[in-house]
C-alpha positions in Angstrom: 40.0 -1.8 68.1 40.6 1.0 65.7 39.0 2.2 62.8 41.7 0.6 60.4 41.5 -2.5 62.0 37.6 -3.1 62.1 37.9 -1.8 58.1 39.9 -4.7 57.4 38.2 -7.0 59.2 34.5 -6.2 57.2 36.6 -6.0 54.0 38.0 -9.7 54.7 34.5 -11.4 55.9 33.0 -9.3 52.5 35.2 -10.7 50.3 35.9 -14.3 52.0 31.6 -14.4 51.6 31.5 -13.2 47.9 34.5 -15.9 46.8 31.8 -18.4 48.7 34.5 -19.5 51.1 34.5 -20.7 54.9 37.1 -19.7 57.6 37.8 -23.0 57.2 38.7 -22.7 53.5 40.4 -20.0 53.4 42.3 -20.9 56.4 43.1 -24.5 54.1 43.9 -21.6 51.0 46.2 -20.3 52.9 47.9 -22.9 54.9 46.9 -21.6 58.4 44.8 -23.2 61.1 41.0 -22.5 60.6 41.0 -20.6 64.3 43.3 -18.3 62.8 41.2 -16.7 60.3 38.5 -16.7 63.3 40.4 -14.9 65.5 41.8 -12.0 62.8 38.1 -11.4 61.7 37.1 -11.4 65.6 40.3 -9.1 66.2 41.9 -10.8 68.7 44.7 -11.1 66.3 46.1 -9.2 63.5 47.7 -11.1 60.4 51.5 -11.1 59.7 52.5 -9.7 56.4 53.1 -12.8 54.0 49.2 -13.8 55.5 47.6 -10.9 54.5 49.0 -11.2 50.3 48.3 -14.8 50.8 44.7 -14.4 51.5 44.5 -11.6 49.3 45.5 -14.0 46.2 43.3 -16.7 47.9 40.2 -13.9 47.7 41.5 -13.2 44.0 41.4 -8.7 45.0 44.5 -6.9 45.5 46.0 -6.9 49.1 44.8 -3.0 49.3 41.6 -3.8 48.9 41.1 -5.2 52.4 41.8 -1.3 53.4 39.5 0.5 51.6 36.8 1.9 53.0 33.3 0.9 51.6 30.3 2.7 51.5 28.8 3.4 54.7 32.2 2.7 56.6 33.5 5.7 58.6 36.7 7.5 58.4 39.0 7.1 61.4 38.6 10.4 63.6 42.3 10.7 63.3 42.6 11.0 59.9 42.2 14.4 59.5 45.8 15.6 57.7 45.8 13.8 55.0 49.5 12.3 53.5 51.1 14.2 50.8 51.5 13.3 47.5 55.5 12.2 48.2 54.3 9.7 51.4 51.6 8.5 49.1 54.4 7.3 46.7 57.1 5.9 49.0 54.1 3.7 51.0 53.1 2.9 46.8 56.9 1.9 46.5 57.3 0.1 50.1 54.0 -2.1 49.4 55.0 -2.7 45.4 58.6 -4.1 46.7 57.5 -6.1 49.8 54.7 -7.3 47.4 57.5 -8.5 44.9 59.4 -10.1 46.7 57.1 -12.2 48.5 56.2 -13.1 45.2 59.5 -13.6 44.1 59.9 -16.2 47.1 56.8 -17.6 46.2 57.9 -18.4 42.9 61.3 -20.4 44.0 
């Protein structure tokens, strides 16, 4: 598993423990069975798109905040050249537009 993936998986079990929720109730939050919130935060699978800003809302944090690294977390070996400031803004712009219109579809 790689470091990306094992930093998203602490971030969701952190924040899914400070809303006070189960697997089971954020699986019901998010209109998924309960095993499939077991088996992202075991790793044996990896959420689709639309899941992840669904249980983002359903935590109340931002969807990027399942990516940060927190204290004490390492920074994946490979991450040595870091983006430039032009990648940095057309990821911004990819997330802010997939964001919107899932939104958007949420809305209808």
């Amino acid at each position: 598993m790689d470091t990306y993936q094992q930093c998203f998986i602490e971030n969701l079990k952190l924040y899914r423990k400070q809303a006070g929720l189960s697997q089971a109730k954020l699986a019901e939050l998010c209109d998924v069975s309960n095993g499939t919130i077991g088996n992202i935060e075991c790793g044996v699978t990896k959420p689709s798109f639309d899941l992840l800003i669904l249980m983002a809302q359903s935590l109340q944090i931002q969807p990027e905040q399942l990516f940060h690294l927190q204290k004490g977390q390492q920074e994946p070996r490979h991450q040595q050249q870091r983006l430039t400031d032009s990648q940095i803004k057309a990821i911004r712009d990819t997330l802010t537009h997939a964001i919107q219109d899932v939104l958007d579809k949420m809305r209808q």
